[in-house]
N, C-alpha and C positions, 0 to 999 in steps of 0.2 A: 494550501494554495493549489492552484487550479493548471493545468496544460500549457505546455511550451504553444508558440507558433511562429512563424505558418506550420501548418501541417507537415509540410511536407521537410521531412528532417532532413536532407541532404543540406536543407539552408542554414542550418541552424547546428555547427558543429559541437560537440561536448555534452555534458551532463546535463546541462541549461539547468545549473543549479538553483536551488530553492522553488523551481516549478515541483509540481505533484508533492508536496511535501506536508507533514505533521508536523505542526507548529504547537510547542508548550510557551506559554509564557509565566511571569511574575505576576500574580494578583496585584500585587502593592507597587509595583513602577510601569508592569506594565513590557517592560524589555522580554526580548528572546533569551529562554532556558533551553532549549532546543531545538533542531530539526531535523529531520526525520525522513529522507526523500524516498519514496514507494519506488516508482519508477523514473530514474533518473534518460535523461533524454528521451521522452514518450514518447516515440512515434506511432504509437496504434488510435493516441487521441482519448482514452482511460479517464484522462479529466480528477478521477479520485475524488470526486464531489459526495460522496456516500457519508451516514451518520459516523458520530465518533460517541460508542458507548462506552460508559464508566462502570467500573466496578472495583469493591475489592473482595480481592481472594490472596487465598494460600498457595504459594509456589509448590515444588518439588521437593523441598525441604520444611514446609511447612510455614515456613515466613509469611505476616499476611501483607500485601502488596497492593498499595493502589495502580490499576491498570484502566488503560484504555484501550478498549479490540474497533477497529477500522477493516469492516469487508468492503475491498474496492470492487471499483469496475474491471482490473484489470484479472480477475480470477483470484486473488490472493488475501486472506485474514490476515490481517497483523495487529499485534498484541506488544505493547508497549508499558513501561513503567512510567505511568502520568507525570512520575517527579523529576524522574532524568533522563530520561527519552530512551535509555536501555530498550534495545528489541530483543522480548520475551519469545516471542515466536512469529513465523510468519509460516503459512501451508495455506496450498491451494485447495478452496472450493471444489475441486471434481479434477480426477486426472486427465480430463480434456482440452484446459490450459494448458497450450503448447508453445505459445511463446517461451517462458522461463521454465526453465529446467527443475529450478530451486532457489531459495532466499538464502546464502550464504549469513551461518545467523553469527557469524564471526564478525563479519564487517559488512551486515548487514545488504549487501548489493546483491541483485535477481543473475541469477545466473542465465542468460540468456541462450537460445536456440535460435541461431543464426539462421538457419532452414525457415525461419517465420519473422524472419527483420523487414522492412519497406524502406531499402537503402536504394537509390538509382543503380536501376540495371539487372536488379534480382527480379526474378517474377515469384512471390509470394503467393502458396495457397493456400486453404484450408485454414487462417490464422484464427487461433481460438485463446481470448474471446475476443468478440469484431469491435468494429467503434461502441457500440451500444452499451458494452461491458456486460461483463459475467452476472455481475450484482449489480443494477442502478436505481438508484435513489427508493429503496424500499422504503417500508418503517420499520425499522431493526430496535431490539429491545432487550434489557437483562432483567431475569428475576434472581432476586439475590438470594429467594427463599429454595430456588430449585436449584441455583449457581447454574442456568442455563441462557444461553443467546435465542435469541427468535430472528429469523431476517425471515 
C-alpha cells in the first residue's frame, strides 16, 4: 500500500497504519496473512511503490526460505519471509540515508533520527533521501543462477 496524506504530517497524527506497507495474502481466500509496514507515519512521501522480488534461498543456518526483497524509495532493502511476513533483514542502500538510523529487526520499526523529521516548527536539512527516493521504480530483478539482485 502506497503513502499516508496530506503530506504534511502534523495532520495526521500516529503510525497511519497499513499505509507504506507489504501485504502477503492467501492464494485461495484471498484474506490478509500479513503486513508489513516500511515506514510507519511517512512523512518524507517515500510512497514504497518499488518492485517486490521473489526468491528462494538458504538462510544463515542453511534453511531454504521463500523470500521477498523490496528496495524502497525511502533508502532501505527489506527482505521478508513471503510466508509469514517474518523480516529477514532490512539495511540501507548507502550510508547517506539519514533519516533512519536503523531497522530495529526485533520489532521490526526504522529507528528514526529526529534531526531529519518534518514535524511543525523544526527546520529540516539535508534529509536523505528527498521525496523522489533513494530507489524509484527501477526494473529490479533476481537471478537465481547467481543468487544475485540487479536494481
Amino acid at each position: 500500500s502506497g503513502n499516508p496524506a496530506p503530506w504534511n504530517e502534523t495532520m495526521r497524527p500516529g503510525d497511519n497504519k497499513w499505509t507504506m506497507t507489504i501485504w502477503g495474502r492467501d492464494l485461495e481466500t484471498g484474506l490478509a496473512k500479513f503486513g508489513y509496514q516500511k515506514t510507519p507515519h511517512d512523512e518524507w512521501d517515500y510512497a514504497g511503490v518499488n518492485v517486490m522480488m521473489l526468491s528462494e534461498q538458504k538462510d544463515k543456518n542453511g534453511k531454504m526460505r521463500k523470500l521477498l526483497t523490496h528496495p524502497d524509495r525511502n533508502g532501505i532493502v527489506y527482505t521478508l519471509d513471503r510466508e509469514t511476513g517474518d523480516l529477514v533483514s532490512a539495511n540501507k542502500m548507502d550510508d547517506t540515508a539519514n533519516w533512519v538510523k536503523k531497522v530495529d529487526l526485533e520489532t521490526g520499526l526504522p529507528i528514526r533520527d529526529p534531526e531529519y523529521g518534518t514535524r511543525m516548527g523544526h527546520r529540516s536539512r539535508d534529509i536523505c533521501p528527498s521525496a523522489m527516493g533513494f530507489h524509484n521504480q527501477g526494473f529490479d530483478s533476481y537471478d537465481p543462477k547467481r543468487e544475485l539482485f540487479y536494481l
